[in-house]
C-alpha positions in Angstrom: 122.4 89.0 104.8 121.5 92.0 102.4 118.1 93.3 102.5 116.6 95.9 100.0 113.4 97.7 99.5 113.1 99.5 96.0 114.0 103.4 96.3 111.5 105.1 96.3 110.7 107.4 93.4 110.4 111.2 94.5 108.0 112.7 92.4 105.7 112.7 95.4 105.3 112.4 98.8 105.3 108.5 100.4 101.3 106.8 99.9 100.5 103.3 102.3 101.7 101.6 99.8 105.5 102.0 100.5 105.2 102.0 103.9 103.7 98.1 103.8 107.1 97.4 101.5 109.1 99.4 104.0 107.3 97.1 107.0 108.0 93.9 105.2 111.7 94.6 105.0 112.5 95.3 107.8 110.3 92.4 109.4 112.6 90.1 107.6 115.6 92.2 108.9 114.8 92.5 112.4 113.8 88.4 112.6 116.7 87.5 111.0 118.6 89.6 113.7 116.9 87.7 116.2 118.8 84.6 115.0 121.9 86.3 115.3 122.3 86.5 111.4 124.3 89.4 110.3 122.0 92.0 108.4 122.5 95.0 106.5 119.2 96.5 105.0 118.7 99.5 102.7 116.3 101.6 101.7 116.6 104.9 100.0 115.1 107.3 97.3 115.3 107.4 93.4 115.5 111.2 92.6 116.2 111.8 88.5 114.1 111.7 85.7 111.5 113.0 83.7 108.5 113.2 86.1 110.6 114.8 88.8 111.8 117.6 86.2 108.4 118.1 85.4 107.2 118.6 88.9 109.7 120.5 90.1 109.2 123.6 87.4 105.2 123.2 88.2 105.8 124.1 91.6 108.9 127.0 90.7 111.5 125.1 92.6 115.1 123.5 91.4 114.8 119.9 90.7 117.3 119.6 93.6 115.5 121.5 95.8 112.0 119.4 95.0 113.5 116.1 95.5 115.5 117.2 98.9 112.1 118.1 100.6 110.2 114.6 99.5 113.4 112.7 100.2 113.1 114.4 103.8 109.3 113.1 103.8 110.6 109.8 103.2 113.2 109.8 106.2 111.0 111.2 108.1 108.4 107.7 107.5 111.1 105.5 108.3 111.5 106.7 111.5 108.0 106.8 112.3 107.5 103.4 111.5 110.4 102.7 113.3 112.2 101.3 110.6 115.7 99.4 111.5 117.4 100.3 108.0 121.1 100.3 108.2 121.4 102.8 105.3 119.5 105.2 103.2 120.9 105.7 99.9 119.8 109.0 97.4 120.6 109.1 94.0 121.4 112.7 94.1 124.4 111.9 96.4 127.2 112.3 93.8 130.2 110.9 96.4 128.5 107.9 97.3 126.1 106.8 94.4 127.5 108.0 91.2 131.4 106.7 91.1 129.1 103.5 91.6 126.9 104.5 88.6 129.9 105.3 86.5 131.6 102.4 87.0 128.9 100.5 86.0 128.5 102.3 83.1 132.2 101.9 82.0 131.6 98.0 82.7 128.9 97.8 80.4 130.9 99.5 78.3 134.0 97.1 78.5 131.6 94.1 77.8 130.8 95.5 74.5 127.1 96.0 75.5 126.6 99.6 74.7 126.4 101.5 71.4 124.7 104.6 70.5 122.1 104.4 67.7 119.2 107.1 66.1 115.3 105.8 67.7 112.2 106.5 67.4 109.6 104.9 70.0 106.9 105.4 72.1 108.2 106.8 76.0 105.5 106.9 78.9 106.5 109.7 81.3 104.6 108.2 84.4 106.7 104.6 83.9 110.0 106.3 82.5 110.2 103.6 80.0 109.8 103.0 76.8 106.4 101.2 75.6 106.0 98.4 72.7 102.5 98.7 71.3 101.7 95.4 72.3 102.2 96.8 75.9 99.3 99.4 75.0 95.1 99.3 75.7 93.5 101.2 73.2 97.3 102.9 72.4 97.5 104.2 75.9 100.2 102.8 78.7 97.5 100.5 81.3 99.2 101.9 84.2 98.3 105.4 83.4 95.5 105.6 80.9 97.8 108.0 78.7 98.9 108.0 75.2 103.2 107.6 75.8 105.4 110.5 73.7 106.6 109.6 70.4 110.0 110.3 71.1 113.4 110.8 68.5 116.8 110.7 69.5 119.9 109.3 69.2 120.9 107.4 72.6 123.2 104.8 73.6 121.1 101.1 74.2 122.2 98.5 76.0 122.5 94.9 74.3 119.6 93.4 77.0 119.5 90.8 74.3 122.4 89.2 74.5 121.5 88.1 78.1 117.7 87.0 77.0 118.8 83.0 77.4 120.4 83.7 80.6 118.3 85.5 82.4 115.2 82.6 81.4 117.6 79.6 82.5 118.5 82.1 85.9 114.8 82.1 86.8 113.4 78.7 85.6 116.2 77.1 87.9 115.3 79.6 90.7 118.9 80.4 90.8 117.4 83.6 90.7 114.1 83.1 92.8 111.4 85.3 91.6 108.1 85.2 94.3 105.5 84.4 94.5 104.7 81.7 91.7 102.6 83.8 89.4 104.7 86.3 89.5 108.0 84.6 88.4 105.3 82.9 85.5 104.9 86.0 84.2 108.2 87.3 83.6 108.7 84.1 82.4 105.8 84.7 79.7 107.5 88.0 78.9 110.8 86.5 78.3 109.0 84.2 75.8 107.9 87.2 73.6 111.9 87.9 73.3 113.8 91.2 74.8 114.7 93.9 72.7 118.1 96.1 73.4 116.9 98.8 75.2 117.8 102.9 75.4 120.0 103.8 78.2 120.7 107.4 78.5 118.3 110.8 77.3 119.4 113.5 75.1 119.9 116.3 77.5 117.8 118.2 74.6 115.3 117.2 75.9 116.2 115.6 79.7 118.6 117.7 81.7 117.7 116.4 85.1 119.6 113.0 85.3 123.3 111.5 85.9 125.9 112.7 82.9 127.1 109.8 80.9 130.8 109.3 81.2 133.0 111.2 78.4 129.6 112.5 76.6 127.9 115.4 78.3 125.0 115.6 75.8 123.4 112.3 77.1 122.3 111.8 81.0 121.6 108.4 81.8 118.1 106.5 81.5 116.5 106.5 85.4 116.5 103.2 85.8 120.4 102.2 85.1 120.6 105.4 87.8 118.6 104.0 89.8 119.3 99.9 89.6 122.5 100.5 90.4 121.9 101.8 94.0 121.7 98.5 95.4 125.3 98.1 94.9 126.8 101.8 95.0 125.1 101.6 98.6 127.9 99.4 99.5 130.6 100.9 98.5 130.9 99.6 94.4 132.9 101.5 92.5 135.3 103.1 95.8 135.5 100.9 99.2 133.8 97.7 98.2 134.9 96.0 101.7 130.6 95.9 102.3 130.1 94.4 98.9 132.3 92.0 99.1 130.6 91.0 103.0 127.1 91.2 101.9 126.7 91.4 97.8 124.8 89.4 96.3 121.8 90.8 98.1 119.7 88.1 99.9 116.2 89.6 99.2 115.3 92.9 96.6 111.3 93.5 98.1 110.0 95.7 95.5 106.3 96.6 94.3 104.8 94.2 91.1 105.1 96.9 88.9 108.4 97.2 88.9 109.3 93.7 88.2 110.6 94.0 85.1 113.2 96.2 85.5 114.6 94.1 88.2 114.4 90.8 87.2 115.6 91.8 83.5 117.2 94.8 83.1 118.9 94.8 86.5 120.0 90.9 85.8 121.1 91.7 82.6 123.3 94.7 84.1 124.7 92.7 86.5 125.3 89.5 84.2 127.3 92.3 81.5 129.3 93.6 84.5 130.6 90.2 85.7 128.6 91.1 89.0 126.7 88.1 90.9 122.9 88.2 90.4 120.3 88.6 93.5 119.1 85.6 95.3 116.1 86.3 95.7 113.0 89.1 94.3 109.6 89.5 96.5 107.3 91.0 94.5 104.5 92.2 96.1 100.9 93.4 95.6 99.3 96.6 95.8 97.2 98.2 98.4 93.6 99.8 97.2 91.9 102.4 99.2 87.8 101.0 99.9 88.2 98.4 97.5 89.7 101.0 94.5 93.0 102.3 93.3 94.2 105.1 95.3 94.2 108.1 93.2 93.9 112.0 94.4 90.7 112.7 92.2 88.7 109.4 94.3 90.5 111.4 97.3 90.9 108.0 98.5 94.6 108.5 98.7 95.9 107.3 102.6 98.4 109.4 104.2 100.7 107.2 106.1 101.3 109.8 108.5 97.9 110.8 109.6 97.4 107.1 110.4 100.4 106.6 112.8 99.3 109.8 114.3 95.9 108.6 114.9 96.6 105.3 116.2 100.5 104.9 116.9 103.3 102.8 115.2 102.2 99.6 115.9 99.0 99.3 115.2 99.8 100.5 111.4 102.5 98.3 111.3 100.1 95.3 113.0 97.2 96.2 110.5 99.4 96.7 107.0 101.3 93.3 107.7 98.3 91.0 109.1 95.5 92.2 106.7 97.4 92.9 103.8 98.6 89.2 102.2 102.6 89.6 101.9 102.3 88.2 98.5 99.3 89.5 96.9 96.7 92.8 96.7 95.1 93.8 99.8 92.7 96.6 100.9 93.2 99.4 103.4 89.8 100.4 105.3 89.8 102.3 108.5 86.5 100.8 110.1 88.3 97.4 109.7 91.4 98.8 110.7 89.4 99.8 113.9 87.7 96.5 113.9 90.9 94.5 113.9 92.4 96.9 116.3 90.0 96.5 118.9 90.2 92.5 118.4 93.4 91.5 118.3 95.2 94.1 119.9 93.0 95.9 122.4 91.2 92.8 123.5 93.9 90.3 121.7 97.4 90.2 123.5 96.5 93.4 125.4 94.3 92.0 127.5 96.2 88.4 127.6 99.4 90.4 129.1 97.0 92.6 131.6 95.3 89.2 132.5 98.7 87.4 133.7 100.9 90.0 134.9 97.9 90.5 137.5 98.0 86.4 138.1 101.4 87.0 138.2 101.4 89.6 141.0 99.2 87.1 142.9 101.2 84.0 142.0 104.8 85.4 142.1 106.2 83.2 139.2 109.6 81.7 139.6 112.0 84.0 137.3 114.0 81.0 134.9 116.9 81.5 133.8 118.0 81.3 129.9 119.6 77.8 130.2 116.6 76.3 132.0 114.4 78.3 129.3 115.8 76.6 127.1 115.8 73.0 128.3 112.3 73.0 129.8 108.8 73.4 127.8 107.2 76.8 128.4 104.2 76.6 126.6 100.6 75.6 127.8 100.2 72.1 125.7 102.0 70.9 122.8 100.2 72.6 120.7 102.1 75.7 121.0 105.5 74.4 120.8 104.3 73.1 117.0 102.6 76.6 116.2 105.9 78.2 116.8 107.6 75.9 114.8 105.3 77.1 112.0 105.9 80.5 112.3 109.4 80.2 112.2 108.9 78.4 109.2 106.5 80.7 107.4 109.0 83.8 108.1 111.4 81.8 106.4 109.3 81.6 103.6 108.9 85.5 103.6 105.2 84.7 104.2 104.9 87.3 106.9 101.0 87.8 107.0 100.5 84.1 107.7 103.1 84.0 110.4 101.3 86.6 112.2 98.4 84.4 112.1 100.2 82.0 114.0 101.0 84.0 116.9 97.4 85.2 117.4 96.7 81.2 117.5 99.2 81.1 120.3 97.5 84.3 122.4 94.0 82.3 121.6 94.9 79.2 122.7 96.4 80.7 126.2 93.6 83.0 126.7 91.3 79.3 127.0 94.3 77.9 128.8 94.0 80.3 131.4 89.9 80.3 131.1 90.3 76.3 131.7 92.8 76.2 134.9 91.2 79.1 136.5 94.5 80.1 138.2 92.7 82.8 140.4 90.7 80.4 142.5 94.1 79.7 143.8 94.1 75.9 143.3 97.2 73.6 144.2 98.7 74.0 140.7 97.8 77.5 140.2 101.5 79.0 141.1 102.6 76.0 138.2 99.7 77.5 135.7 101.2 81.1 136.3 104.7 80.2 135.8 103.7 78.5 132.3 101.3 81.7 131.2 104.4 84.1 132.6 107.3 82.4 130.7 104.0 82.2 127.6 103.6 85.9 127.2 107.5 86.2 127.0 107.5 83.9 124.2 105.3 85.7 123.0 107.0 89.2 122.8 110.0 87.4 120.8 107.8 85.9 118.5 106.0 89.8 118.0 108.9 90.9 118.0 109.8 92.3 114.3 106.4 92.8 113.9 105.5 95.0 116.7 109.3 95.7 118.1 107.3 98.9 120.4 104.9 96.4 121.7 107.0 93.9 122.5 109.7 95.9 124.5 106.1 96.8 126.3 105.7 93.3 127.5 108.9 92.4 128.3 109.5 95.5 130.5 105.8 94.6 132.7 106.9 91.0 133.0 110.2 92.3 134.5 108.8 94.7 136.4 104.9 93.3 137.3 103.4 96.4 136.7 100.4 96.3 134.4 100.2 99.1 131.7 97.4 99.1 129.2 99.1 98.5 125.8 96.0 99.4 123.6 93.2 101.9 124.4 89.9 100.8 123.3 89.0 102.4 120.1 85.7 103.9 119.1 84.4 100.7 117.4 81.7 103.5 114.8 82.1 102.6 111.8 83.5 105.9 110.0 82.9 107.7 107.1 85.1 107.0 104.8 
């Protein structure tokens, strides 16, 4: 199973935003682990263009030297949200991700799909893409409130075209599956309104920063056939393609909704030219705003990822970003509900659950089974459970990781009134039964938290060996902050 997150673009330091795609990932990846399916996730950073250039000579550095320190940011977040990615891929790496760039190029080429023309029309630095008025509010790109460049050159285009029919048939039949549903409407809606052949590389007149087309030094190539192409250069495409052939075609691209475009049309119609197999499958998720509004620096209601794991730990980022935020849609980051959630569902939620049975468990020494009787024998309060897990599975099948979530908290809930119902401390005739269903409960438990909260989990699984009761979550002030 191959497993992608966009790369991400390094014109600035990593925002919340990335870190929830980063989190959903590898959910997926470390679940499908679980059920001994072989993974390989990637993440990685997209370091060319326009915008980087730009940055990098405001702040009197080398456009190499600017994109090595944010690249080094973004390392740096995937370990502190203890990220399991099996690679991270740089487009700046010339041995491992160019030959793959070049050889895509030289496919394209092959299929007859690139030819160099003179153009005029309308480029938007903050997309690095070209704009059709249409696409305009008031003639200024929506994304960025800013009037796009008239730009003239002569650049070599890519016959996106040709693959127009394709690439519609490919998503109606969900051969390519596009989610969620109003998502893959709207690039349907697009395709309607017909594709035009699109530029492909930038006169180094005006763009020096960028990968060299083949055989024609006065042209680097457009960011986005640079940075597209990652996904397969990442395993090995255009050298040792022993990992493409094992995991290619990837098994789920997660990228942000702006960005859908690009990868369920230009990236199809890349792959479709190069004779390449298409993706299975593109989440597209939603956006995170910042007390109800876009982040932007002049709100300064930007949120640093890092000064939040600092604050609270790994976890409970990764518990608040994938349980509040719906995996398919917008959400909102706010730290007096972060606090708030915090302090109910962790502190008090399976916190306190564990604390409560490992000290049952120390008075009612539970009977250790082992896997094969686990297995055979129900370990769960009532039915109830055993259908609630069921559900879960289900749901992170269906990528829908925020609801899954849900259903383990409905598991914790349900045992915290199992144990308030038996009353196992008034040491009853069944109590030592009651113990051993609670103990083998709050193991299920861990697996089930598990991708989500791999830190917590571990936690639990190591007190249950060892019967030694460790608080998991401090209390947190429960003030409501100024934000």
């Amino acid at each position: 199973m191959f497993i992608t997150t966009s790369i991400a673009y390094t014109n600035a330091p990593p925002h919340i935003g990335f870190a929830l795609e980063l989190l959903q990932a590898d959910v997926i990846a470390r679940y499908n682990r679980q059920q001994n399916v072989a993974v390989y996730f990637l993440t990685g950073t997209d370091e060319h263009g326009h915008k980087i250039a730009k940055k990098a000579e405001e702040e009197g550095k080398t456009p190499q030297q600017f994109v090595d320190e944010i690249t080094e940011k973004y390392k740096l977040l995937t370990e502190k949200l203890n990220i399991s990615n099996d690679d991270f891929i740089r487009t700046t790496d010339q041995e491992k991700h160019w030959k793959g760039v070049y050889k895509m190029w030289n496919k394209l080429k092959e299929s007859g799909d690139i030819y160099k023309k003179k153009y005029e029309g309308l480029y938007c630095v903050g997309c690095e893409a070209f704009k059709r008025e249409k696409e305009l509010v008031d003639g200024k790109c929506p994304d960025h409130n800013k009037e796009p460049e008239l730009v003239k050159e002569e650049n070599y285009f890519f016959r996106l075209s040709k693959y127009e029919t394709e690439i519609k048939k490919l998503i109606q039949g969900d051969t390519l599956e596009v989610v969620p549903e109003g998502r893959k409407k709207e690039i349907l809606n697009f395709l309607e309104e017909g594709l035009e052949d699109i530029s492909v590389s930038r006169s180094t007149k005006i763009l020096k920063w960028g990968i060299p087309v083949p055989d024609d030094d006065s042209q680097v190539l457009y960011v986005w056939v640079d940075a597209l192409t990652n996904y397969i250069s990442a395993l090995g495409y255009g050298e040792n393609e022993e990992k493409l052939e094992k995991y290619w075609p990837a098994d789920i691209h997660f990228i942000g909704k702006d960005i859908l475009r690009f990868h369920a049309v230009i990236w199809i119609g890349m792959l479709l030219s190069a004779g390449l197999k298409i993706p299975k499958k593109i989440l597209s998720h939603g956006h995170i705003t910042s007390q109800g509004k876009k982040m932007s620096k002049t709100l300064g209601n930007v949120v640093d990822p890092f000064t939040i794991i600092e604050k609270y730990g790994v976890d409970p980022v990764r518990y608040y970003l994938l349980s509040e935020i719906p995996t398919l849609s917008d959400g909102d980051f706010s730290e007096s509900r972060f606090i708030e959630k915090y302090n109910a569902d962790l502190a008090d939620g399976v916190g306190n659950l564990t604390s409560r049975i490992i000290s049952l468990a120390k008075k009612h020494p539970p009977v250790i089974l082992n896997e094969a009787k686990r297995s055979e024998e129900s370990h769960y309060p009532c039915k109830n459970h055993e259908l609630i897990e069921e559900q879960y599975h289900q749901l992170m099948k269906e990528l829908k990781i925020s609801e899954a979530i849900e259903k383990i908290w409905e598991v914790i809930h349900l045992t915290d009134k199992y144990i308030e119902e038996e009353k196992p401390w008034e040491k009853k005739e069944n109590s030592k039964q009651v113990v051993e269903t609670l103990f083998s409960t709050i193991n299920k438990i861990a697996e089930m938290l598990t991708p989500i909260l791999p830190e917590t989990a571990q936690k639990i699984k190591k007190q249950t060996e060892t019967k030694q009761k460790t608080v998991l979550f401090p209390k947190q002030p429960s003030v409501i902050l100024k934000e």
